[in-house]
N, C-alpha and C positions, 0 to 999 in steps of 0.2 A: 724764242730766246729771251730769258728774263733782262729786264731794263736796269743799266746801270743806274745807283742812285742817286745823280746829280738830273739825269735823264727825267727820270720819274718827276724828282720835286717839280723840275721846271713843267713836267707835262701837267699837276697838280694847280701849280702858279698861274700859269696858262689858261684851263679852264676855270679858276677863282676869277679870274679879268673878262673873259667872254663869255662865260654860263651856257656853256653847250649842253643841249637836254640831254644827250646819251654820251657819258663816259665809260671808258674799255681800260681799266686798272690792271688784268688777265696777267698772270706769270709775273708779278710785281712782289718785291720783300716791304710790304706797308708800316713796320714797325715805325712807330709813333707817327705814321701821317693819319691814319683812320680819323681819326676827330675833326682834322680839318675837311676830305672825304665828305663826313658827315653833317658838316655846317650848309653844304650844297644842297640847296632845300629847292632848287629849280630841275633836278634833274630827272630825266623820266626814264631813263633806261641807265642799271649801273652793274658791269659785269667786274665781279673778283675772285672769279676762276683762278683754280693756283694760285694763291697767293700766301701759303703755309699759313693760314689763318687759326686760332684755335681758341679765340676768342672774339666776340663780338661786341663793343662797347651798346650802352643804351641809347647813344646818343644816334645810334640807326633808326629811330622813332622820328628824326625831325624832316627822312626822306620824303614827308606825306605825299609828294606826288608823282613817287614812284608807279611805274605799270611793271618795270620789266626787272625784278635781280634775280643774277646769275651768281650760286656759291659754290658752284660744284668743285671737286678734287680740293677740299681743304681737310682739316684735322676739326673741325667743329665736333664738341661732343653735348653742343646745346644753343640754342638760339634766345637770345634778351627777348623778357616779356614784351617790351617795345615793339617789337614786330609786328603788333598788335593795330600800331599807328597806321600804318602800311595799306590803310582800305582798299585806298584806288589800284592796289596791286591784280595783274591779271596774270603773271608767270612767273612763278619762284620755281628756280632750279637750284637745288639740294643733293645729287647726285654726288656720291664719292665721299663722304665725310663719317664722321664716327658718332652720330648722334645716337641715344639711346631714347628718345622721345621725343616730342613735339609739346611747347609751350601751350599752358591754357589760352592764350589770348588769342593762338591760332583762328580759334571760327570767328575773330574778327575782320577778316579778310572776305569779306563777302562777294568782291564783285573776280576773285579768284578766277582763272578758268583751268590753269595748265599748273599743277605740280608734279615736278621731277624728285621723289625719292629713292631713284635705283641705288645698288648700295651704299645710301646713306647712314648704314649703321646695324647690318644682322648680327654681324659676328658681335657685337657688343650688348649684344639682346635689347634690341630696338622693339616698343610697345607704343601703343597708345591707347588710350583710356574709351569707354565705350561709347560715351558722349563725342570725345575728336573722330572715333568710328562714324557715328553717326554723320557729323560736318563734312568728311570726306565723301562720303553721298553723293555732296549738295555741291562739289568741283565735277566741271565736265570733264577733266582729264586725266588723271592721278598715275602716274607712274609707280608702283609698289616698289620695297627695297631688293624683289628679285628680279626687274624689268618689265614686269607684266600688271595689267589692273588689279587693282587691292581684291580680294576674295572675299565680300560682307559675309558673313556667319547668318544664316538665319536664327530669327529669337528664339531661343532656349525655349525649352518644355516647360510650362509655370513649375513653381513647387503645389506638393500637395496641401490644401489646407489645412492648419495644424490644429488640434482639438484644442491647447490651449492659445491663447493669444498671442503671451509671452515668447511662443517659439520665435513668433515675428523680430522679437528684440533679441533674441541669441541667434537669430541667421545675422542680422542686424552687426552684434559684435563678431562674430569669425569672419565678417566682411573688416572690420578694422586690427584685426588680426595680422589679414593680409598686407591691409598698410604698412604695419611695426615690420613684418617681413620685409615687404620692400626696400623701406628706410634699412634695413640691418644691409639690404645685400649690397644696398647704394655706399654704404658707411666703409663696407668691406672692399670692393671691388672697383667702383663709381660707375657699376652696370647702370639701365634701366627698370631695376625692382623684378626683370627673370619675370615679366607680363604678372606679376601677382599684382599691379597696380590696377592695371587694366581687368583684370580677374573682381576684383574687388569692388570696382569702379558699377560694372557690370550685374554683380550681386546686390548690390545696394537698390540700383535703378529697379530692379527686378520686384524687389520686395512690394518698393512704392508703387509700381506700377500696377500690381497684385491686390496689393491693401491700400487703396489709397486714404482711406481712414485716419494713420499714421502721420501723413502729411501735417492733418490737424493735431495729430497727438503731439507730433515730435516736433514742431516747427522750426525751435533752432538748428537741432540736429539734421532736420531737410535741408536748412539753408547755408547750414557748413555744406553739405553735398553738393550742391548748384554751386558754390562757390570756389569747388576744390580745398578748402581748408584740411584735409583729410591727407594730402599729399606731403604735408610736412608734421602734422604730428596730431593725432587722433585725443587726448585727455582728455578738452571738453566736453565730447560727446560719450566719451567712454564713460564719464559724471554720470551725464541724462542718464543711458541707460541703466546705471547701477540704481535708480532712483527710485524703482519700480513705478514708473511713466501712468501705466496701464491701470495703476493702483487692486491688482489681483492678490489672494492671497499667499501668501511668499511659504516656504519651507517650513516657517518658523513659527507660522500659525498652524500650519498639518500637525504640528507634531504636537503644538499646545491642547486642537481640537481633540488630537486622538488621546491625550491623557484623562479626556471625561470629566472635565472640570465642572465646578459649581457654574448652574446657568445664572446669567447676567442679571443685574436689578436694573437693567434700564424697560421703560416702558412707554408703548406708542401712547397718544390722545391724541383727539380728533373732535372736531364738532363741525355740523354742514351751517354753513350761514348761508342765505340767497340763495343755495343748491351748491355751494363752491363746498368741498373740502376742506378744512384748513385740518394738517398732520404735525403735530408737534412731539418731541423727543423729551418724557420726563426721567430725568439725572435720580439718584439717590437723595442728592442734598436739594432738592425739591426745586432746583432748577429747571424751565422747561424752554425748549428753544423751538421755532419753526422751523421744519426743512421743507413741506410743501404745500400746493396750493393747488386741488384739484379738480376741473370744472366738471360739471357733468357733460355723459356723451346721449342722453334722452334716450340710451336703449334699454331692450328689454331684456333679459332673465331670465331664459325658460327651465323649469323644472329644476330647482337652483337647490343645492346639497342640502337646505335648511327646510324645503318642503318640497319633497318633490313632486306632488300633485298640483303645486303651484305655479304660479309666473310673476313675477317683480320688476317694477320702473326701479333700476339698478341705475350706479353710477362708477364705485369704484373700491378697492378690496386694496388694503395697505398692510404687507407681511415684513417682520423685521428677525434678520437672520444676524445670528453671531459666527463669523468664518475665523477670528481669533481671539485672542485678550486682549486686542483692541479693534478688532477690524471687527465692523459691520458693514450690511447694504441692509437696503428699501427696496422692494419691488411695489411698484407702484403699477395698479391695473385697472384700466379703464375699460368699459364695454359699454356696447351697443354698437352702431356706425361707423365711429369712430376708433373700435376697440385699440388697444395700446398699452404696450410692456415697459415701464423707464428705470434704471434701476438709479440709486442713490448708492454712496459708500462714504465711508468714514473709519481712518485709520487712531487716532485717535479718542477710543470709545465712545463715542457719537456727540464730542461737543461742535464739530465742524465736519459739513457733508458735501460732497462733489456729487454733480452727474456724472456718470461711469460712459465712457468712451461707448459709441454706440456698434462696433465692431467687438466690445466683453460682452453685448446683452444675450447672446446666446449660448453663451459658456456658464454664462452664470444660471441663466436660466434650467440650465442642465445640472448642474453644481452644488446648486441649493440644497438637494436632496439629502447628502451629508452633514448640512449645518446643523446647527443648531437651533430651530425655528423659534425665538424669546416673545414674540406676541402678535397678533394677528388686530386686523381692525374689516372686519366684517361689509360686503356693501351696504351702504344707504339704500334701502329701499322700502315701497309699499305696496302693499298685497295688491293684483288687480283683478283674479278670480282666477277659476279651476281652467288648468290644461286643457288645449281643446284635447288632447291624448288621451285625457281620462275624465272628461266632460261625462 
């Protein structure tokens, strides 16, 4: 039978004066006491069952030494990231309410053992993200929102690996795609994003997990992911991606390449000092810059395209391609021992050059074939006598 309100305050007052560890609020009308509720920062056990709750202030963060809350049969259609505070909690009952997700700060509850989510919120399209998938794992007990244990998904089928790079970054954006969905359905309805969050959530981790390469390409855009930043509004990363990250050549150099243009006045130079390479980029306006610097690998040469009854103390072969009207690479190749592929690129017309992401070097590798190949720099080397093949 719910408590008349004079009832209540004094049961409130009450425990303010004696600080009893376990208070029972249960079938209570709380309007405006919660805050006081929540200044009881000695209480270990706090049930507010029924209590037509449908909102929970942040100041539920200062229960820290809560083990035991009970919220079942309320109207909650979300829980304060505060809940977060809540370490020492080992049983959250959740049961009965209209959530449509679970806060990030959830896997902050580590020493959790028993979550009650029975229908805590289907009918309203209750989701969670793949990552809280994951954390619910790591609780020995979890009541699902149909009564029975959560059902883990085994991991998806990888994707196939794409020929070119960039597919990585348009899986990448139809994952934040899904976001803008969510956000539209939440705007419309105040569902939980109809799992397209969780969907998304899911897509992303998949990529990274796949290419982990990216991690280093894209670092802010990783660390929006870990962060959830993606949950409320995707632009900055939808930036990165438009930026072409990968630095490949884009649409707009195909189309320049395929017109047959006049080839480029840029040209390699190179001189060996000590046995080191040094590869320099000379400009029309007789500008010349360094892009690299390449040791020797002390291998051999055999039967090498410039004689082939020979063999040669070889070091390294520098080819420069034109892929638009202003995009170049460098392949830079090393042999003997040590042999080794590195490409260089420059958008730009080659006054400033990057290493090329070391998950492009096989695309490009491939790739080249189409360029435009603008100048070649031959290996270092010196005769050491006749093939034993043709000795």
């Amino acid at each position: 039978m719910p408590r008349k309100r004079k009832d209540l305050i004094a049961l409130i007052e009450r425990a303010t004066a004696e600080r009893p560890p376990v208070l029972d609020l249960s079938k209570s009308n709380l309007e405006g006491l919660l805050d006081r509720v929540f200044q009881m920062d000695w209480l270990v056990e706090l049930n507010l069952s029924h209590c037509h709750l449908s909102h929970l202030p942040d100041a539920l963060g200062n229960l820290s030494g809560l083990t035991c809350l009970v919220l079942a049969e309320n109207q909650l259609t979300e829980l304060p990231d505060a809940i977060g505070n809540l370490s020492g909690l080992t049983r959250l009952v959740l049961a009965g309410n209209q959530l449509t997700t679970l806060p990030w700060t959830i896997d902050g509850l580590d020493a959790l053992q028993h979550l009650d989510l029975n229908r805590a919120g289907p009918e309203f399209g209750f989701s969670v993200s793949y990552m809280e998938m994951e954390w619910l794992r790591t609780v020995p007990e979890v009541i699902w929102i149909d009564g029975k244990p959560p059902r883990f998904e085994p991991p998806a089928f990888p994707f196939p690996v794409p020929d070119n790079p960039n597919v990585w970054l348009q899986r990448l954006a139809s994952a934040l795609t899904l976001y803008g969905e969510a956000l539209a359905v939440e705007d419309r309805f105040s569902f939980g994003g109809g799992g397209k969050r969780q969907e998304a959530d899911a897509l992303i981790r998949r990529v990274f997990e796949q290419e982990p390469g990216l991690k280093l390409e894209l670092p802010e855009f990783y660390q929006d992911f870990l962060d959830r930043q993606f949950h409320s509004t995707s632009r900055p990363s939808e930036k990165i991606l438009g930026k072409n990250p990968l630095r490949l050549p884009t649409k707009a150099d195909d189309e320049w390449l395929a017109g047959n243009p006049s080839p480029s006045p840029l040209r390699l130079g190179g001189e060996v000092v000590n046995d080191d390479r040094r590869v320099t980029i000379r400009r029309p306006s007789g500008e010349e810059t360094e892009v690299a610097l390449l040791e020797p690998s002390g291998g051999v040469l055999m039967n090498a395209p410039y004689a082939q009854d020979e063999y040669y103390q070889a070091d390294s072969a520098v080819r420069l391609y034109q892929a638009g009207p202003k995009r170049f690479y460098l392949r830079l190749e090393t042999y003997g021992y040590s042999s080794n592929t590195d490409w260089l690129g420059s958008d730009d017309g080659g006054v400033s050059w990057q290493k090329q992401p070391q998950m492009t070097n096989s695309w490009l590798g491939k790739s080249c074939e189409k360029w435009r190949e603008v100048d070649y720099l031959a290996p270092t080397h010196r005769q050491q006598g006749k093939a034993e093949s043709n000795a």
